[in-house]
N, C-alpha and C positions, 0 to 999 in steps of 0.2 A: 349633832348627828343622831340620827334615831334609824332604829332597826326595827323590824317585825319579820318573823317566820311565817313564810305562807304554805309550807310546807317541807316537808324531810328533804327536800331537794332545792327548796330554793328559799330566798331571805330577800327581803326589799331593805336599802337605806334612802334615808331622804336627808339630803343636805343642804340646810339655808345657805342665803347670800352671806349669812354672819360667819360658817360654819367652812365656806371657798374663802373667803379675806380673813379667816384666823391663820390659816395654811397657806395665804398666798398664791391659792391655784384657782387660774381663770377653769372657765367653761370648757375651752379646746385644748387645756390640756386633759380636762376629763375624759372627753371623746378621744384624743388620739395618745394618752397614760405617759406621760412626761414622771419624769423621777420622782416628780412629789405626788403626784397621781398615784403613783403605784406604792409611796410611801401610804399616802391616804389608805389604800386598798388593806393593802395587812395588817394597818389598826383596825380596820372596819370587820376584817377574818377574825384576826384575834377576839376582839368584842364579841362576833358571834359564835366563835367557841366557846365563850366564857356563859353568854345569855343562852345560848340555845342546843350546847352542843353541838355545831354544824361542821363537820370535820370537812374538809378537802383536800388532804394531802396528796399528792398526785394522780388527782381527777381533776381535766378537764373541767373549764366553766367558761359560760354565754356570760355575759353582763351587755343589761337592755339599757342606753342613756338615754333618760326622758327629762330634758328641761321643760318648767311649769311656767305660767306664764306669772305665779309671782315672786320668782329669780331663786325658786328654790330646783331642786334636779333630782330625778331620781334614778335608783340605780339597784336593779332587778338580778340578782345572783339568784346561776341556776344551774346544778353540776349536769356535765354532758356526759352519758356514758357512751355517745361513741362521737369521737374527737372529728369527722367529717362533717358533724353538723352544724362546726363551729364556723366553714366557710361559708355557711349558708344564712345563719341567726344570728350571726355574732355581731354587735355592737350598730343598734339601730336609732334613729336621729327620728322625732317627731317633734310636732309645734305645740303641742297642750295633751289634756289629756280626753278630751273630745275626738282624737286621732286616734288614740291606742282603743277604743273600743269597737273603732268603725275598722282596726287592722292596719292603716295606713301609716303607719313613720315608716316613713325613707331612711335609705343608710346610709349611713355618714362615713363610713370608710368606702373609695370605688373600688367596684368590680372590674373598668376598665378601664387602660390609659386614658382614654379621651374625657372619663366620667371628674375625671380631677379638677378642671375647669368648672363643670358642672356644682361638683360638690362645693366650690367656692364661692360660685355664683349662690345657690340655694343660702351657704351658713349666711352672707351676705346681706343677701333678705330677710333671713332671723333676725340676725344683730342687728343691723340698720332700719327697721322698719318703724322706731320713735326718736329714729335720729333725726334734726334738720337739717334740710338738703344742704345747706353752706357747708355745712360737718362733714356730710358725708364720704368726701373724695378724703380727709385727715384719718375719718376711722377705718375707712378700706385700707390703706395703707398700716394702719395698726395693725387690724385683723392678720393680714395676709404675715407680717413678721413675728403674729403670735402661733400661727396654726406649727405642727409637730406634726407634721402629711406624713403618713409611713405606707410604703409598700411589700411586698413582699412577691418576690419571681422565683420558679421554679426551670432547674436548666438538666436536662439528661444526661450532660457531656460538657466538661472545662471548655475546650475547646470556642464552647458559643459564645462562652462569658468570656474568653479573652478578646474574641473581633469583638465582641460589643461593647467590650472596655477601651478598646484603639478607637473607638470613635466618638467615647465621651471625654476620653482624656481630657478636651480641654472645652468641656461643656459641665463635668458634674465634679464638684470637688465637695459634698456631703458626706454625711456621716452613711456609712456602709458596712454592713459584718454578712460573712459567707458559710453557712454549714453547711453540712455534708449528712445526710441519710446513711446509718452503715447498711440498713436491711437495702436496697434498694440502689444505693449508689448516685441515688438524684442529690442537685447541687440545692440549697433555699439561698435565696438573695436575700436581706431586706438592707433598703434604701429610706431616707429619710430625706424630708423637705431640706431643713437644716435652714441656711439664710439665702435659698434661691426663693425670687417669686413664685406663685403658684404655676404662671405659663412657661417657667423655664420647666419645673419641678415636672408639667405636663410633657414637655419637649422629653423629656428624660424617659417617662412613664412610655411612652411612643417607640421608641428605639429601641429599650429594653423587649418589649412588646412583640418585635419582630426577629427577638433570638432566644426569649423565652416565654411561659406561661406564668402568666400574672394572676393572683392570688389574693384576699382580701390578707392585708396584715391584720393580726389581734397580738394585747399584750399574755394573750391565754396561752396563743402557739408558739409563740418566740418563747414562751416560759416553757414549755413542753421542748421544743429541738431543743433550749438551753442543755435539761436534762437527759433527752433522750440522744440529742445530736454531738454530731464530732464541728467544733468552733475550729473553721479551716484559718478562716482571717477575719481579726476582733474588728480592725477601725481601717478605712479605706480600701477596703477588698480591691474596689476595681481600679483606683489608680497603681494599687502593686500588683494587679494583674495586667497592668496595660504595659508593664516596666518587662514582662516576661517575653 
């Protein structure tokens, strides 16, 4: 793992293929920060407290994932001082780095229900593009049970998240946790793939969709409500709200 300071506000790490199989974490959990991901993350903080000073104690931070095309990944820390702009930057997917100068990585977490498909089609054609075709239908199937899909919906009123939990009831059984806004009184969902496929996982993102506003999830703002929000309900929000 190697770091460099590009400046007072931001630090690049670059992680080999030696450096993901010492720690056992694929690619998507990088992109969507699986427990060892985020264990990775605070060795990599730590470190660059220690190299460079670079404090971020409750500030807000973008990280840009950019895998290379020779299986190494990089990873662009850069503190945000105003936390809005984290729905907009936050956590970008390109194919080399011929992309990032033309501006072009696409985002790897969706904007919208529907982009969820999308987004698994695109990782798809990442990952499988020097696979052979015979392969291909075994690694799709892999892929699809490694991805860590997180969402995150925003609701004005309990009220919507209980119809919309009566009619997933017996559609979404993932992992789910519910805070609460105190300034504001707004609800945040966040929902996770868990071990549905990705077109169920879509089916869900759909219906949600139509009783709240859907939101890019990062592991930057679930760490911020962590701290700043009230934890209404830690693990199956909405199957105990569907019980109400």
């Amino acid at each position: 793992m190697k770091l460099e300071k590009i400046n007072e506000n931001k630090i690049r790490c670059i992680l080999t293929r030696d450096d993901l199989e010492n720690r056992h974490i694929k690619l998507s959990e990088i992109a969507y920060g699986s427990e060892k991901a985020r264990s990775l993350f605070r060795d990599m903080m730590e470190q660059a407290s220690h190299q460079f000073g670079f404090e971020a104690d409750n500030i807000p931070l973008m990280i840009e994932a950019i895998p290379m095309p020779n299986e190494c990944i990089i990873l662009d820390i850069t503190k945000v001082s105003d936390p809005e702009e984290l729905d907009t930057r936050f956590s970008r997917f390109s194919q080399g780095a011929a992309d990032i100068s033309e501006s072009s990585s696409r985002e790897f977490l969706p904007d919208g229900a529907d982009e969820v498909l999308d987004l698994f089609q695109k990782l798809l054609e990442h990952r499988l593009k020097n696979t052979p075709k015979e392969n291909r239908e075994q690694q799709a199937a892999t892929i699809a049970n490694e991805l860590d899909m997180r969402k995150l919906y925003l609701f004005q009123k309990l009220d919507s998240m209980i119809e919309a939990s009566q009619i997933l009831k017996t559609i979404y059984h993932g992992d789910n946790r519910l805070y609460k806004n105190p300034d504001n009184g707004q609800y945040h969902l966040v929902i996770t793939k868990s071990d549905h496929t990705p077109e169920e996982f879509n089916k869900v993102c759909n219906i949600l969709s139509e009783y709240g506003t859907g939101s890019k999830y990062t592991t930057a703002n679930e760490a911020y409500m962590q701290e700043h929000f009230k934890l209404i309900l830690k693990d199956h929000a909405l199957e105990k709200l569907a019980e109400i």
